[in-house]
C-alpha positions in Angstrom: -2.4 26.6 -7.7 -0.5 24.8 -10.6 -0.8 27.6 -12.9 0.2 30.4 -10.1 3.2 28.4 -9.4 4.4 29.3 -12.7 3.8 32.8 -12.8 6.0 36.0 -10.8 4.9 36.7 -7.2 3.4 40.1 -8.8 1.4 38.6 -11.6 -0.2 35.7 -8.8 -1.3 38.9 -6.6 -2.2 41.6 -10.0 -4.6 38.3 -11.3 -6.1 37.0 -8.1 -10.2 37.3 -8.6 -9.9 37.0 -11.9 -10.3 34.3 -14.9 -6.4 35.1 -15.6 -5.4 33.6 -12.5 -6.2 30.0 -14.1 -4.5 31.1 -17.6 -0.6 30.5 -17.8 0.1 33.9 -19.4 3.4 33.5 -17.7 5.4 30.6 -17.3 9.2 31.0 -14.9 10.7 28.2 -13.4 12.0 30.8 -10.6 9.6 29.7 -8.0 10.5 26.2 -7.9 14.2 27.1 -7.8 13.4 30.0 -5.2 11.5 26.7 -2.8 15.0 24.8 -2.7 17.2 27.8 -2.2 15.7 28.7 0.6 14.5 26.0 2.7 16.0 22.2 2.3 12.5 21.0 0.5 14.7 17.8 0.1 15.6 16.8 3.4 11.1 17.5 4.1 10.5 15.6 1.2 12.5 12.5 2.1 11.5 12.5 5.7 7.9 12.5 4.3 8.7 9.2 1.9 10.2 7.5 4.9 7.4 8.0 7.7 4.8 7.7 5.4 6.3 4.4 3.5 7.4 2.8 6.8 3.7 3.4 8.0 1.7 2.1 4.7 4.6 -1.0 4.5 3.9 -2.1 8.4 0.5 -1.1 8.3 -0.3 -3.6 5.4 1.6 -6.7 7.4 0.0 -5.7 10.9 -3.5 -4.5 10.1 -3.7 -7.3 7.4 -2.8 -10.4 9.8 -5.2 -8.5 12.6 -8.2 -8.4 9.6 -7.6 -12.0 8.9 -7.3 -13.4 12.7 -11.1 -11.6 13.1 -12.9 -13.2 9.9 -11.4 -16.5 9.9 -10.1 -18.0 13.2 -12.2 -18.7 16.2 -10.9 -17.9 19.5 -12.3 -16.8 22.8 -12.9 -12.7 22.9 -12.8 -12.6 19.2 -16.5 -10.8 18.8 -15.6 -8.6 21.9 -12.3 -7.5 20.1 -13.8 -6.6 16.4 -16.4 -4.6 18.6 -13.8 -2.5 20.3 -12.4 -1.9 16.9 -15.4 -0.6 15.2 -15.6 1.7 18.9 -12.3 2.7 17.6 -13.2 3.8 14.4 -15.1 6.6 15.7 -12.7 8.2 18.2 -10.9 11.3 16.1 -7.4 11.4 16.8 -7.5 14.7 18.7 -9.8 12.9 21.5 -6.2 11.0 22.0 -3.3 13.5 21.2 -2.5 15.0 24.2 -2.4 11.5 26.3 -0.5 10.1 23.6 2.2 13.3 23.8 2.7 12.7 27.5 3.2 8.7 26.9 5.6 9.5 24.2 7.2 12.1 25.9 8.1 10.0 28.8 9.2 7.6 26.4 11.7 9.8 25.1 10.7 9.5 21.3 10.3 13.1 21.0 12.2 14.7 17.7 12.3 11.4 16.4 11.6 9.6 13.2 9.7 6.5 15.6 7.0 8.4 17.5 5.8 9.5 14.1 5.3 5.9 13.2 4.4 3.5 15.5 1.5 5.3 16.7 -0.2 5.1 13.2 0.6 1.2 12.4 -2.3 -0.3 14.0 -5.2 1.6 12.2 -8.9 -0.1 12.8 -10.3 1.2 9.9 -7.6 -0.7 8.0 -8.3 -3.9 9.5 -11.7 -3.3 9.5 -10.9 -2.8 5.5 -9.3 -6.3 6.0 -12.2 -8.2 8.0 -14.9 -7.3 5.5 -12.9 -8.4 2.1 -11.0 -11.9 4.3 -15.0 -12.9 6.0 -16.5 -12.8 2.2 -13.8 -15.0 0.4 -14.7 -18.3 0.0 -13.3 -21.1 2.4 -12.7 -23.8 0.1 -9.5 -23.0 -0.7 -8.2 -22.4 2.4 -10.0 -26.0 3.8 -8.3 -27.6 0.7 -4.6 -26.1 2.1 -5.5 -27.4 5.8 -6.0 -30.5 3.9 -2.4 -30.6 2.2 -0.8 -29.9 6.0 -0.4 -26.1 5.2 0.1 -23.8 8.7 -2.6 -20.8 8.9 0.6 -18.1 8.4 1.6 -20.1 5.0 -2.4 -20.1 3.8 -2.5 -16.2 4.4 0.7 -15.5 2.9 0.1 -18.0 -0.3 -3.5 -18.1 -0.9 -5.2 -15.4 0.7 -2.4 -12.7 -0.2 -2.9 -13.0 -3.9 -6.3 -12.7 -4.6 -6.8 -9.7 -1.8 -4.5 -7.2 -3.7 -7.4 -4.7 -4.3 -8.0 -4.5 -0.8 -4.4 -4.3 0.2 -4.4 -1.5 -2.8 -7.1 0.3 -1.3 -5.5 0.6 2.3 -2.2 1.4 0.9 -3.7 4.0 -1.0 -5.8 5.6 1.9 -3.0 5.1 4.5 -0.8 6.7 2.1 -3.0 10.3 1.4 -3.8 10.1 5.3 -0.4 9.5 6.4 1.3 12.2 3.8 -0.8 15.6 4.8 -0.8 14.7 8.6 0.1 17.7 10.5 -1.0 18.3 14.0 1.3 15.2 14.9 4.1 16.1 13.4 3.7 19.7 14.5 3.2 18.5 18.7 5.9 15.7 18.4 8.8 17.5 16.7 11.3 20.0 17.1 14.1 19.6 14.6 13.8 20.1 10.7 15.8 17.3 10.5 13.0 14.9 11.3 9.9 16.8 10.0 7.5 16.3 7.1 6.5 18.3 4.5 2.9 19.7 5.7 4.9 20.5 9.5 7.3 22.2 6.4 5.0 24.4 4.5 3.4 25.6 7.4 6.6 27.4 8.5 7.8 28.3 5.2 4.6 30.2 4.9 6.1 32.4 7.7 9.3 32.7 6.5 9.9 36.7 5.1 9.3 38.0 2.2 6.1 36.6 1.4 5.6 35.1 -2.0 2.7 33.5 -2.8 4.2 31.9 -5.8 6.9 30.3 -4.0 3.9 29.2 -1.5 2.3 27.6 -4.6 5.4 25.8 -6.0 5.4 24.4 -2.8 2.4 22.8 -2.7 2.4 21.6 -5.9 5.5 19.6 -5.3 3.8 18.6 -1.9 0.8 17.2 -3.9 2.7 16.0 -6.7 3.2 12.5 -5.1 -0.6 12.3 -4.0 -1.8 12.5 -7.6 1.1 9.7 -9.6 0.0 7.3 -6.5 -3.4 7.2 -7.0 -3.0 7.7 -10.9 -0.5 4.4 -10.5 -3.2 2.3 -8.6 -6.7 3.9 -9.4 -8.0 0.6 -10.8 -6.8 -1.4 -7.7 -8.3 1.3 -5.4 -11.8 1.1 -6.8 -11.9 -2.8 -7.0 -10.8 -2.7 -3.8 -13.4 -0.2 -2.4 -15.9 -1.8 -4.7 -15.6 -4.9 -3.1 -15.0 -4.1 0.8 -18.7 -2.5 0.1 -20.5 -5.2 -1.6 -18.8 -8.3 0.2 -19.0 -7.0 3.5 
């Protein structure tokens, strides 16, 4: 896809099948400049930054506190709540979409930036993420604060915070990739370019006449672009993180 987004919509179609379609024989900006002439890849590409940042940003504070409240504090309907979370965990999406239009609908959050957002803070796989790193950290420290007057918010925020950033890597980084191709939301809940993402985005600028396939590709690539720096950015964070959810849990 990288190398066809460089080459002429006749060369992409001539080399298809063949070992030249993975050689640069040709290299043209045009494609790139042809995406942003004809559709506002901008306007898609922000709206993507801002859904999917809001989501990962209040996603770490919520599902964090929620993955704490289960490993460490004791309070009545505690073991009956992580138990509806792990029934969570295996309920797809789709199971819920259509209920969740009609709530949102009557709502009156359609074609807007919020009803792509709050449905996706809460995640139980995230806190679940949470629960199994928080339950295998030691409890001296945090017996040590209690000690020294500290409240439970300040221990989180001061002691357990710091040393969890692998975990909190790891659900940024898999809220992030999750959040940034969704599509069958986006697609049901809006109506407006103004307020939709970049996979709603390609989808219709696959439709759009004349077809070019290289344009199709330059698309893309910018679409995946920001999939590959993140994970590039926080790779070692992500695998300490994973590495240690599995082992400690």
């Amino acid at each position: 896809m990288i190398v066809g987004s460089f080459k002429p919509d006749n060369l992409v179609l001539a080399e298809a099948g063949t070992i030249k379609a993975f050689i640069p024989t040709e290299i043209s900006w045009q494609n790139y400049r042809d995406v942003f002439e004809r559709v506002n890849f901008g306007r898609f590409f922000l709206n993507s930054i801002f859904i999917t940042g809001t989501i990962v940003l209040a996603g770490l504070a919520v599902n964090s506190l929620a993955g704490y409240a289960l490993a460490r504090l004791r309070w009545r309907g505690r073991d009956w709540l992580l138990m509806l979370v792990l029934a969570l965990m295996i309920i797809p999406f789709e199971a819920i979409a259509v209920p969740l239009f009609f709530q949102m609908a009557m709502i009156g959050w359609r074609n807007t930036y919020i009803v792509q957002i709050i449905p996706f803070i809460a995640n139980a796989f995230s806190i679940y993420l949470f629960y199994t790193f928080f339950i295998a950290l030691p409890k001296e420290l945090e017996e040590a604060a209690r000690v020294d007057g500290a409240s439970t918010i300040r221990i989180f925020w001061e002691i357990i915070v710091p040393v969890s950033k692998p975990v909190f890597a790891s659900v940024a980084i898999l809220t992030f990739l999750t959040q940034w191709g969704s599509f069958l939301w986006p697609l049901m809940v809006t109506i407006d370019e103004t307020v939709r993402p970049l996979p709603v985005a390609i989808a219709s600028f696959q439709t759009l006449p004349p077809l070019q396939w290289g344009d199709i590709m330059a698309f893309g690539v910018m679409m995946v672009a920001p999939i590959l720096i993140i994970f590039l950015l926080f790779q070692k964070w992500f695998v300490q993180g994973v590495a240690a959810t599995g082992t400690k849990g």
